[in-house]
C-alpha positions in Angstrom: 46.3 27.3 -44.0 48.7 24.0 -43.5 46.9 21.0 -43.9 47.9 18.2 -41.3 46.9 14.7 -42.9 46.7 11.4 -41.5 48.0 8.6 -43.7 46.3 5.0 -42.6 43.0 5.2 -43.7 42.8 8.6 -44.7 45.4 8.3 -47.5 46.3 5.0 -47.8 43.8 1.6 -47.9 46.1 0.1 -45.2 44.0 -0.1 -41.7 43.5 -3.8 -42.5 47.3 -4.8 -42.5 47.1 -3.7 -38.9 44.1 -4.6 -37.8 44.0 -8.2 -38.8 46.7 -9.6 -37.3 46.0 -7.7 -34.3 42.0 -8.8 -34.2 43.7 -12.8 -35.1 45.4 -12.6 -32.0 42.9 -10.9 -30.0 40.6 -13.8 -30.8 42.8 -16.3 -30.0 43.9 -15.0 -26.5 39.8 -14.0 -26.0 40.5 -10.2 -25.3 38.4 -7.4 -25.9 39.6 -4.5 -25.8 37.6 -1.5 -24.3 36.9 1.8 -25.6 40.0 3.6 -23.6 42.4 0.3 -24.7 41.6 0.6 -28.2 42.4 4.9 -28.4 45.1 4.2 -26.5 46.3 1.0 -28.5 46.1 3.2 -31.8 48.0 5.8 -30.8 50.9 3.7 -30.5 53.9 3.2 -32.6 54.6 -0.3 -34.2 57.4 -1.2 -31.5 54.8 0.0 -28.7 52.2 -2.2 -29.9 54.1 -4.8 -30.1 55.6 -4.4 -26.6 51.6 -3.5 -25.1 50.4 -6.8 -26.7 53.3 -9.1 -25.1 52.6 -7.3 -22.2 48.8 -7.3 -22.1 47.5 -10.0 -24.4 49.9 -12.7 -25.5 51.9 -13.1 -22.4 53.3 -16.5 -22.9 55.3 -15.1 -26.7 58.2 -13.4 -26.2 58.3 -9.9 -28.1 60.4 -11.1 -30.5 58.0 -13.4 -31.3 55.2 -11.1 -32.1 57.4 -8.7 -33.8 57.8 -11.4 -36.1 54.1 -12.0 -36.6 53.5 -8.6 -37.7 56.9 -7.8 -39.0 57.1 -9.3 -42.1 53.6 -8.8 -43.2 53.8 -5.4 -42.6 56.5 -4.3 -44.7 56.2 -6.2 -47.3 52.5 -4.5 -47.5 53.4 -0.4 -47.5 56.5 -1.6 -49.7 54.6 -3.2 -52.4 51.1 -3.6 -52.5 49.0 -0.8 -50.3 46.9 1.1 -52.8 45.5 4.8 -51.8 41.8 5.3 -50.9 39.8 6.5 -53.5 40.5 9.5 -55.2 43.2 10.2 -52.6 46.0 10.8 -55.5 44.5 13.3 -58.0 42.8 15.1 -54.4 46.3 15.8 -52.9 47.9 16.9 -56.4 45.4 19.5 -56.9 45.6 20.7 -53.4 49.9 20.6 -54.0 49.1 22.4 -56.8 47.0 25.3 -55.3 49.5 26.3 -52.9 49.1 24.4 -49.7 51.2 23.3 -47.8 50.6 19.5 -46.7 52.6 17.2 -43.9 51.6 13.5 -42.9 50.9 12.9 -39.2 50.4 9.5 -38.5 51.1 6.7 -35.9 53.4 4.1 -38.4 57.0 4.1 -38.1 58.3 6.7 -40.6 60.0 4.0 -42.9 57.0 2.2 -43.6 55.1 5.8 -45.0 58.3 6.5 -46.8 58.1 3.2 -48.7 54.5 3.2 -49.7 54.1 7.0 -50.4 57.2 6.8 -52.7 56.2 4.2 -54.8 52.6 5.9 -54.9 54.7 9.5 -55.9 53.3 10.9 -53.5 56.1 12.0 -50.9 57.2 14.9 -52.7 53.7 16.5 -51.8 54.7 16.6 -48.2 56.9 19.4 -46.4 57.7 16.4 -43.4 56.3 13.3 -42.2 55.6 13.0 -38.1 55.7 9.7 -36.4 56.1 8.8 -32.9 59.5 6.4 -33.9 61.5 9.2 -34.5 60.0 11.5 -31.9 58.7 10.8 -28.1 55.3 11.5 -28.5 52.0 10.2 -30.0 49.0 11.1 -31.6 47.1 11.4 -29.0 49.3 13.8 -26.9 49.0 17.4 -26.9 53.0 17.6 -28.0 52.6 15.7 -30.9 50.5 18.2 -32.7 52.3 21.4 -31.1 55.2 19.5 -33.1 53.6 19.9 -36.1 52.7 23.6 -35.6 55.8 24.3 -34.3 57.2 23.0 -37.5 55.1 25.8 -40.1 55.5 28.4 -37.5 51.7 28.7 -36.4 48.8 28.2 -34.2 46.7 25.9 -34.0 43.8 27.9 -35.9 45.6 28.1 -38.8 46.0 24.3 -39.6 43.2 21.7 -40.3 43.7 17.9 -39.9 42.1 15.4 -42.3 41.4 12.0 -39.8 39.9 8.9 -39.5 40.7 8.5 -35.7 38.8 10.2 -32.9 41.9 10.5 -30.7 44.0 12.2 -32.8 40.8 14.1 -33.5 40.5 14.7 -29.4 44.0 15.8 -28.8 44.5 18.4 -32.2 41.5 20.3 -30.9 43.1 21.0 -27.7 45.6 22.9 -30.0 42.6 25.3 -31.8 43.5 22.4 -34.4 40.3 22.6 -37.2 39.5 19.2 -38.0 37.9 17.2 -40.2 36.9 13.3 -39.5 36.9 11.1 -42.7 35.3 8.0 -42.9 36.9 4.6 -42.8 34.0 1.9 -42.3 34.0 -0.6 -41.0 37.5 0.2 -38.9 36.1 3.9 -37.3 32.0 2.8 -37.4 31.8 2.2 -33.8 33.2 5.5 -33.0 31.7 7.3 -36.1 28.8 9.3 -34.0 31.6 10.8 -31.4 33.3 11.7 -34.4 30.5 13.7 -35.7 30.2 15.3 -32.3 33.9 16.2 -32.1 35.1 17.1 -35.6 34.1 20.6 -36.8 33.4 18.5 -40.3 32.9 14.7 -41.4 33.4 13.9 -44.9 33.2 10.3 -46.5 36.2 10.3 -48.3 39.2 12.4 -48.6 38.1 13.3 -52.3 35.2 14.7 -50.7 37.1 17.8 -49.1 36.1 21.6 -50.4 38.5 23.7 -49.1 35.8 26.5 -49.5 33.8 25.0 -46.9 36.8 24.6 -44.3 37.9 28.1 -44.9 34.6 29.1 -43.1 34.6 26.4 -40.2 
């Protein structure tokens, strides 16, 4: 079994970096963003967002301008500071160490991951790392996930992916994808009971996962 995992807020303690910034300007501009905006606002690659929230939200910037808002912050974050969730490190070890086979699937631009999981020591636990910056799809799309399988050379039921997002969650499943929705309050609490529904298993943490139990799901 290959174990597909998402990084931001499954891995890494990073959904704030994003989020902030994002809810700052929301606030200012008074947009809410509804339930559809916000899966499809997640799914997006950092240059995408940026262009959806000139284009949507902060109309009078020019996208230079909010790639500079977010920019700097942003990098220097993943690049220095970003800590993994609890128990993340010694959880991904052991699995490396009993034979698995582990990729990162996530929606941050590649060089950001690379940054952050190489100062944690934690890149050479991953065969690849999938990102919709170096590759025309996202999370949410059906092709982004056959990417990944297509990658190891197997179906969907032979895979399980570790998420905190209940699109990505959505669109693995249409692949046979087994999945398992970790929690990451407050950031996925409004969506947390859909989760439940969807997921063939919810844990609270990543060092919560028994591999025991997923073989059976």
């Amino acid at each position: 079994m290959k174990l597909l995992f998402d990084c931001d807020g499954t891995i890494l303690d990073s959904m704030h970096i994003w989020l902030e910034p994002v809810d700052r300007l929301l606030k200012e501009y008074n947009y809410n963003l509804t339930t559809e905006e916000k899966g499809h606002f997640e799914a997006l690659p950092f240059n995408d967002t940026i262009k959806w929230l000139k284009e949507n939200v902060c109309t009078d910037k020019s996208e230079e301008e909010v790639y500079n808002y977010f920019s700097k912050t942003i990098e220097d974050a993943y690049k220095n500071h970003l800590l993994p969730k609890d128990g993340a490190v010694e959880v991904l070890k052991n699995l490396k160490n009993e034979g698995y086979d582990m990729c990162i699937c996530s929606s941050t631009d590649k060089f950001h991951l690379v940054n952050a999981l190489t100062r944690l020591e934690l890149i050479d636990l991953f065969d690849f790392i999938l990102t919709p910056d170096k590759f025309p799809y996202k999370k949410s799309d059906r092709e982004y996930w056959q990417k990944a399988l297509d990658y190891y050379k197997i179906d969907g039921k032979d895979a399980v992916l570790f998420d905190d997002a209940l699109y990505a969650i959505k669109a693995s499943k249409k692949l046979g994808i087994k999945t398992v929705g970790i929690k990451d309050f407050p950031h996925n609490k409004n969506e947390w009971e859909e989760i439940k529904k969807e997921a063939d298993m919810v844990i609270d943490n990543i060092k919560d996962i028994d591999m025991e139990k997923i073989k059976n799901l």
